[in-house]
N, C-alpha and C positions, 0 to 999 in steps of 0.2 A: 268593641266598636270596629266598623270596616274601617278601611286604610282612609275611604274618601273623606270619612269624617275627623282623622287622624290629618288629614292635608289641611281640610277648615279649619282645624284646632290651630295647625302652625299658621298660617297665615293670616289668622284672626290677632296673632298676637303682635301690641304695640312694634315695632323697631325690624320685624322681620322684613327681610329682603330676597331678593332670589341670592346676592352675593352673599347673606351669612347666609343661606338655607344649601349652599353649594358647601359652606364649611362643616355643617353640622352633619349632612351627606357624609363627606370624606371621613368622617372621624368614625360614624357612627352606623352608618349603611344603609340606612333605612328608614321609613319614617315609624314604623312599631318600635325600632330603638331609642330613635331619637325622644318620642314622644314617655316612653320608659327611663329613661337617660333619668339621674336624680341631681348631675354636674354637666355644664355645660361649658368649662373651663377651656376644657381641652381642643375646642373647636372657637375659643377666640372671642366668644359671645359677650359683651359689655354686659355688666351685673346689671342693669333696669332692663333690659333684654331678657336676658337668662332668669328673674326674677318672673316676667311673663308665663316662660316657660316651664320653670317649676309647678304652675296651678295647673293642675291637670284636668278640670273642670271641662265641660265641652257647650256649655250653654251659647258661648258668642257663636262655635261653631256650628251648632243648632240650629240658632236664630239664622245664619248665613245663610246655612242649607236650605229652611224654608222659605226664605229671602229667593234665594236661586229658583227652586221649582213658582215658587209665585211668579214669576214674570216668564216662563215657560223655559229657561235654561237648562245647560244639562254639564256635566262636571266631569273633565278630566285631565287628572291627575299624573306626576310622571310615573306614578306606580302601575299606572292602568295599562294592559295591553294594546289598546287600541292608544295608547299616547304614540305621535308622528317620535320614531326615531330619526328622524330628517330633527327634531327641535333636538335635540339628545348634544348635537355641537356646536349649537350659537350661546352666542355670550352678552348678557347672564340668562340661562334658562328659564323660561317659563314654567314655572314646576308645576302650577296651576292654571289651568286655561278653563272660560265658561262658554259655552257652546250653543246656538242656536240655530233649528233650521235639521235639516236633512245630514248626519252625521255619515261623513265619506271616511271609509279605510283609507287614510294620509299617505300611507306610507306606499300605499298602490296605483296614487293616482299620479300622472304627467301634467304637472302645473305650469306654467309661466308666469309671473311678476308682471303687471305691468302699471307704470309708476310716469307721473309728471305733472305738471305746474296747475296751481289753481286759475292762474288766471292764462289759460292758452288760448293762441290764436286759432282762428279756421283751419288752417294747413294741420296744426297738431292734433285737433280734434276727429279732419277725417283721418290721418293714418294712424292716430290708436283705436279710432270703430273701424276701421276696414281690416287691421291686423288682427284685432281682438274675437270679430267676428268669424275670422277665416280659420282662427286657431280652434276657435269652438267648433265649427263646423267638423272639426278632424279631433274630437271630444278631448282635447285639451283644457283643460280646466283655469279657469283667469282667476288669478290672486290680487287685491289691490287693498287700500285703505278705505275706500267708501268715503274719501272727501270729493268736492266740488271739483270739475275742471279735468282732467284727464283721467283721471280714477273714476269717477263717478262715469263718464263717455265710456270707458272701454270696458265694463264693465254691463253696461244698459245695451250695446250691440252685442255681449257675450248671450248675454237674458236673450235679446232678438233673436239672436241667431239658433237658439234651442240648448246652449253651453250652460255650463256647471261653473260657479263661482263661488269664491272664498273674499271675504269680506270680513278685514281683519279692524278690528276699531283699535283709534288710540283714546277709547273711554270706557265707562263701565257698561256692561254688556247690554244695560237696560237703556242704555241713553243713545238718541239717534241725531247724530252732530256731525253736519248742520241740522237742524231739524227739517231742512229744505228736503231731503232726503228719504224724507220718510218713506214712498213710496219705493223707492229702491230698495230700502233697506229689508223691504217684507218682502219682495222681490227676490231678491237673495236667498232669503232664507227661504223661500218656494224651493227651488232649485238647487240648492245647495249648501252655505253654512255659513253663517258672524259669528265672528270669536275676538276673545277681550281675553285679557290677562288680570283685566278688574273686575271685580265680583259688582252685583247688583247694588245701588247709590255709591260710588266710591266717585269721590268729588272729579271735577274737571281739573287740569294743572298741564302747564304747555310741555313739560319734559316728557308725558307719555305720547305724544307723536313721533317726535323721531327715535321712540323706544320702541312703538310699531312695525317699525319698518325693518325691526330684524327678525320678526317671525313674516313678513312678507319675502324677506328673502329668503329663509331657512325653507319656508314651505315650497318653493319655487325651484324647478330646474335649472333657472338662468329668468332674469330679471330685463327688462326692456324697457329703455325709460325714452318716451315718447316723443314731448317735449318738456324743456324747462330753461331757466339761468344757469349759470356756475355757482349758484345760492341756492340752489332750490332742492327743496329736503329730497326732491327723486335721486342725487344723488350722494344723500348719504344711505340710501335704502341700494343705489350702485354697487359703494365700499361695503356694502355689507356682505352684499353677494358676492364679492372680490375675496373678502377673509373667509367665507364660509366653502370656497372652492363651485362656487356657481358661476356661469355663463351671463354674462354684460353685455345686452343689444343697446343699439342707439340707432334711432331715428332722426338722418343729418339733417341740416338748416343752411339756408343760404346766406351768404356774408350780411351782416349787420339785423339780419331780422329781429321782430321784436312786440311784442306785445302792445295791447290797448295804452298799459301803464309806462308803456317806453320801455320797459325792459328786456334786454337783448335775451333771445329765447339760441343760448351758446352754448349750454350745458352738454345736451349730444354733441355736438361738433367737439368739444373738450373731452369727452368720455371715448370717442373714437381715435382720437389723436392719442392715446393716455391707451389703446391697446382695445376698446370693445368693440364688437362685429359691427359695423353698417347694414342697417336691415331695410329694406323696402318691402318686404312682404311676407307674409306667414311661413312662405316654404323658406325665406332666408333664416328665420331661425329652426324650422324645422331639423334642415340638412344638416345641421350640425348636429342634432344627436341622431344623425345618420337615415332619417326619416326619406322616402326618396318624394319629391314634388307631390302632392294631394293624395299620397298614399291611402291616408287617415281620414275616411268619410264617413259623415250618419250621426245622429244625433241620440246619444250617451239614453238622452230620457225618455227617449220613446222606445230602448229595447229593455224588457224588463232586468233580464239577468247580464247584460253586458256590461263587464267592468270599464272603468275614466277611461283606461287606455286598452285598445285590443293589439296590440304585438311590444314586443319586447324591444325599442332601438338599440340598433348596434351600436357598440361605442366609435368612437371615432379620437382620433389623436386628440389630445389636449385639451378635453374635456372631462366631464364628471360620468365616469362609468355607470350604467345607468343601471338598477334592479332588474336579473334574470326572469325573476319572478319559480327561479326553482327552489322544492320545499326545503324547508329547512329541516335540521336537524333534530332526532326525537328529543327530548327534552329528557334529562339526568333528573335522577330522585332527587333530588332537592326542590327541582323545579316543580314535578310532579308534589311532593308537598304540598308548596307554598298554592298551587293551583286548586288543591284539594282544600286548604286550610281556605281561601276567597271563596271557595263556592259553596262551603259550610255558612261563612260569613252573609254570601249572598239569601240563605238557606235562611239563617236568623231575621233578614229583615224582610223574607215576606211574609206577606200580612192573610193569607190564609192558602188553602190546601190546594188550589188550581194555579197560584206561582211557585206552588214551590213544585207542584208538575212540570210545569213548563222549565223551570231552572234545570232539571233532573233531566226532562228529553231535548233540550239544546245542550248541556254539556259544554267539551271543550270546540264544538262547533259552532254552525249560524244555519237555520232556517227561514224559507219564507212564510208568513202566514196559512198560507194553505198547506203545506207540509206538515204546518203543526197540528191545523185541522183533521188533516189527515191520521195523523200519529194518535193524537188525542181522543179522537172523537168529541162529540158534545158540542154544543150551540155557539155557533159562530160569532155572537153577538157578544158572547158571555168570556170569549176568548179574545177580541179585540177590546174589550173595557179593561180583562188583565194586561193586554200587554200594553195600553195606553198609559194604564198606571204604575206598570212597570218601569217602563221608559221618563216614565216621571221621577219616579225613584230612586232613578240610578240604577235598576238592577240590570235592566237590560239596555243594548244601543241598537239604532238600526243603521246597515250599512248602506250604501250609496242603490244598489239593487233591489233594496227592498226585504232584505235576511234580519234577522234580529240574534244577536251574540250578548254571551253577559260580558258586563261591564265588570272584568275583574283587574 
């Protein structure tokens, strides 16, 4: 069985957590160990746990998987190559994430956060659309939660403005809360991607909001919370970005402002005071990761092969040094292996002799459609049903460009 389905195994089962699934990691390495493991002592696991764990069975996992592709999601795990090492140092890891929409290389793109109160005033509403849309404009990618009120605004001028967005739910990936929302939410995933850390029906419960808000920070260069209170969950999605070594915008407020409901909208003005940058405008958080004023122009989705971000920022003091973007290092026979041993895997589960062509001439690369055409020969029509169904499968992902890579 692939690793993916070795992840639905563990997480299918009663009591698991990402905090034991970070224990059973350290002890064990791996999720092919772990799910081999015959004791699960030594990683701390309570006996009605580790009882779970002992049946090696994969039918709930099964059920999940089909669960997942029925509502059009797509699966990735920390095992998988394309999982964001940006998620790799927030706490507790997401070990598994369900994905919908247009799957972006994470770990390539220049995101910003941007977070604040459900119920905001006029003044908050236009400076997260005029921020949000001006970052888009300079193919910065917007992160938010997809609730009502500043998330939901600065995310719909992202969309206006031709930007790429991530749209992180605190629910199961199949659920669209509020349901007011709806049309955003397909929106999004036009353009870009919704991601849940719950698998398709995994019920509602208030504690996954502000469990949210730390893959909104972990994905994000620096986080900018708009408007809110000194209550208000945008800044505990702030402090996240504060542990996680990310940059903290605020959008100030004048003495005593205050929302419809009376409540003093003081959150920025406290976040500024407490050390986060004062921002008015796109290029003010730009400059900080060394960007110079509108440098960064053109719209991500109208050039086929341009990647989220086209230059590299210079770092600048006191900030998070940002990815060179030079190659990395060849990869050691082991890795080689294990690379060899997923693509065997990927090898097994397709389902006739034109995927496992395509597996064989994408390799440890990514092509676009017409390359493969190209590569391949044979009937266009007959190549986009494989790799629709591929992409369903898990075997393959596509990147932000329009390439397809396996998903190993």
């Amino acid at each position: 069985m692939s690793s993916t389905i070795k992840w639905l195994w563990l997480v299918s089962k009663q009591g698991i957590t990402p905090q034991n699934t970070a224990a059973l990691l350290k002890i064990y390495g791996s999720i092919e160990e772990i799910y081999a493991a015959k004791s699960y002592k030594a990683a701390g696991i309570k006996e009605n746990v580790a009882a779970g764990l002992r049946d090696k069975r994969f039918d709930a996992a099964e059920q999940l998987y089909n669960r997942i592709c029925a509502c059009g999601a797509r699966i990735l795990t920390y095992s998988s190559r394309y999982y964001p090492s940006c998620l790799k140092n927030i706490h507790p890891i997401p070990y598994v994430l369900y994905v919908r929409g247009q799957m972006p290389l994470l770990d390539d793109m220049f995101a910003i956060g941007i977070v604040g109160t459900r119920t905001n005033t006029d003044y908050g509403a236009e400076a997260a659309a005029k921020i949000a849309s001006d970052l888009a404009r300079r193919n910065v990618v917007i992160v938010s939660g997809l609730a009502m009120g500043i998330d939901s605004i600065a995310m719909k001028a992202a969309i206006n403005a031709g930007g790429r967005t991530i749209g992180v739910l605190g629910c199961s990936i199949d659920k669209v809360y509020p349901a007011s929302n709806r049309q955003l939410y397909e929106a999004v995933m036009k353009n870009g991607l919704v991601i849940s850390e719950y698998p398709p029906g995994a019920p509602l419960h208030r504690g996954a909001f502000p469990q949210r808000n730390r893959i909104i920070a972990g994905l994000s260069r620096g986080v900018l919370v708009a408007e809110g209170s000194r209550n208000s969950g945008s800044l505990i999605t702030a402090n996240c970005a504060l542990e996680y070594n990310r940059d903290v915008f605020a959008v100030p407020r004048d003495i005593g402002a205050a929302n419809a409901h009376g409540q003093l909208m003081d959150g920025a003005n406290y976040l500024i005071q407490s050390g986060a940058k004062l921002v008015t405008t796109a290029d003010d958080i730009l400059s900080e990761f060394g960007y110079a004023p509108s440098a960064v122009k053109g719209k991500s989705a109208q050039r086929r092969r341009e990647t989220v971000h086209t230059a590299a920022p210079k770092p600048k003091s006191g900030t998070l040094k940002p990815k060179t973007g030079a190659p990395s290092a060849a990869p050691n026979a082991s890795m080689e292996a294990s690379i060899a041993a997923s693509i065997k895997q990927l090898n097994e589960r397709a389902s006739n002799e034109l995927q496992r062509l395509i597996i064989k001439t994408i390799g440890t690369g990514s092509l676009f459609p017409d390359e493969l055409e190209t590569m391949l020969g044979g009937d266009a029509g007959s190549l986009g049903t494989a790799l629709t169904m591929m992409e369903t499968m898990g075997i393959i992902v596509r990147t932000p460009d329009g390439r397809y890579g396996l998903n190993y």
